[in-house]
C-alpha angles and dihedrals in degrees: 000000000000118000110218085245112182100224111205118191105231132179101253131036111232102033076043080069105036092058095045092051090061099043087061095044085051101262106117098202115165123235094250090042090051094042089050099049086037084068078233095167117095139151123203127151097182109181098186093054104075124205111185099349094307134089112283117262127193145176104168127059116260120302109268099037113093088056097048085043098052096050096043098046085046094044088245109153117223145181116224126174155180130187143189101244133031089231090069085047100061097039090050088051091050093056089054096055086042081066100046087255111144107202131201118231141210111220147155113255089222097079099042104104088189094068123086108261088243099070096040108106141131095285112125102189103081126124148230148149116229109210102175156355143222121192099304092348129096125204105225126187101209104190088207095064133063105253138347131320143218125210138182118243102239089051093048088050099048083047087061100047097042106152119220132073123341089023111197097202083209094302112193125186126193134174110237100186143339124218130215104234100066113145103223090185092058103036083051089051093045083050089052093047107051092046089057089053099044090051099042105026105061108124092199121078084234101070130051134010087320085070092062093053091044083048084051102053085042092050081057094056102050097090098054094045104024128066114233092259089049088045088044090056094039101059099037092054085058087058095040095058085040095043115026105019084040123057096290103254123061105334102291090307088128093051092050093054093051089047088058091038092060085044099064080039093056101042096020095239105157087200100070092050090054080051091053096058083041089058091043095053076053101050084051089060094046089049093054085048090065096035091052085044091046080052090060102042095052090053085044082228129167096184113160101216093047090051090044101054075044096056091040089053094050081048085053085049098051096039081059096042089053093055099044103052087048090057088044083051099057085040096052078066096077089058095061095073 
């Protein structure tokens, strides 16, 4: 029971997925494309949510999204699901692959063997797509690693049903069937739009880039109220969702820029590819960011001085993000006719 399923590494895990999804279904869509229309792009720092002890930190929108968003905004019809036991979980999976259905899988890292220990911690909104199954072991098609994967079946089941926040409660996604008559120009301008609502209209301080200015005036503050440990863990948790749970280079900046870029190219508008470089000068800033904050955490140091050129330079960023997704915003006009 194994579908000769065609893995592609990609560089995120659910628009990874996504993409992969609809190549086997016979859409080729690229993972920028996907993570674009997905409206992919997200900032939160929410303090009162706790992951692993320390305030929340996003930049992507919540897990489960981008899929649901691509499909919808495509006309692809799609099968996604959550149940109350693991039990149900596995059986339902299994009918899919039965079918010759791969699905794709929210799990917890941490209870992924096949991934470096490195990378195995408490966080529950990783994906994956299982192909195929012998006897109590799944053939899984993870778009982070290299090539594809085996898995036993209580550890695939214990990596559905992870407790903690976001919980996926074995949560399972499928494509059912692709038309012929999707309108790539207007699901691309929906995904833009929603991307540049979601980061400038936030009302709270929490979402948007309003999120990254809120994350700068409490970076300033950690050496007053934190001790340098708490200020050590604080910071590093805000790299590790942007390095190594995002796409491992400037929270999915990058992506972003290439998914502009293929956009000028596909409807041969020059100003989204001036909006690409623009991006990618973003996603450089974003990247010295983590690699100033990955400075401080190795020297366990709470220095004022150091925190507070940290927290100026993540004020710069969002000064630049706010701009340009105003500007985005007045582009994605051009895609609406």
């Amino acid at each position: 029971m194994i579908i000769p399923f065609e893995h592609h590494p990609q560089a995120h895990c659910e628009s990874g997925v996504t993409s992969n999804l609809l190549n086997f279904h016979g859409l080729s869509l690229s993972e920028p494309m996907t993570f674009g229309i997905g409206s992919g792009l997200f900032f939160g720092h929410i303090p009162f949510i706790k992951v692993n002890g320390v305030p929340g930190t996003t930049y992507r929108i919540y897990p489960g999204q981008i899929f649901k968003n691509v499909c919808n905004r495509l006309g692809i019809q799609y099968q996604s699901t959550q149940f109350r036991t693991s039990e149900q979980a596995m059986k339902m999976l299994d009918e899919n692959l039965n079918q010759n259905i791969p699905t794709g899988c929210q799990v917890s890292v941490f209870h992924l063997p096949f991934l470096p220990e490195v990378f195995r911690f408490h966080f529950n909104a990783h994906n994956l797509i299982v192909f195929g199954k012998e006897q109590n072991t799944y053939h899984v098609s993870d778009p982070v690693m290299e090539n594809k994967s085996i898995i036993e079946s209580t550890d695939l089941a214990k990596a559905r049903f992870a407790k903690g926040f976001p919980e996926p409660k074995g949560r399972m996604y499928s494509i059912s069937k692709i038309g012929k008559d999707y309108n790539l120009k207007k699901a691309t301008y929906k995904g833009i739009a929603q991307t540049c609502f979601f980061l400038l209209s936030p009302p709270l301080p929490w979402f948007g880039v309003n999120a990254i200015k809120f994350l700068s005036k409490k970076i300033s503050e950690y050496p007053q109220k934190l001790t340098p440990r708490q200020t050590s863990l604080y910071l590093g948790n805000i790299i590790r969702m942007q390095e190594e749970i995002g796409t491992g280079g400037a929270g999915f900046r990058y992506l972003y820029a290439a998914f502009l870029q293929e956009v000028g190219k596909t409807f041969n508008l020059n100003n989204f590819i001036e909006l690409s470089e623009q991006m990618t000068g973003i996603g450089d800033k974003w990247r010295n960011m983590a690699y100033q904050t990955a400075r401080i955490c190795k020297a366990r140091s709470s220095d004022v001085g150091e925190v507070k050129d940290l927290s100026a330079l993540l004020l710069e960023i969002y000064q630049l993000e706010k701009v340009f997704f105003a500007d985005l915003k007045l582009a994605n006009k051009t895609l609406s006719h």
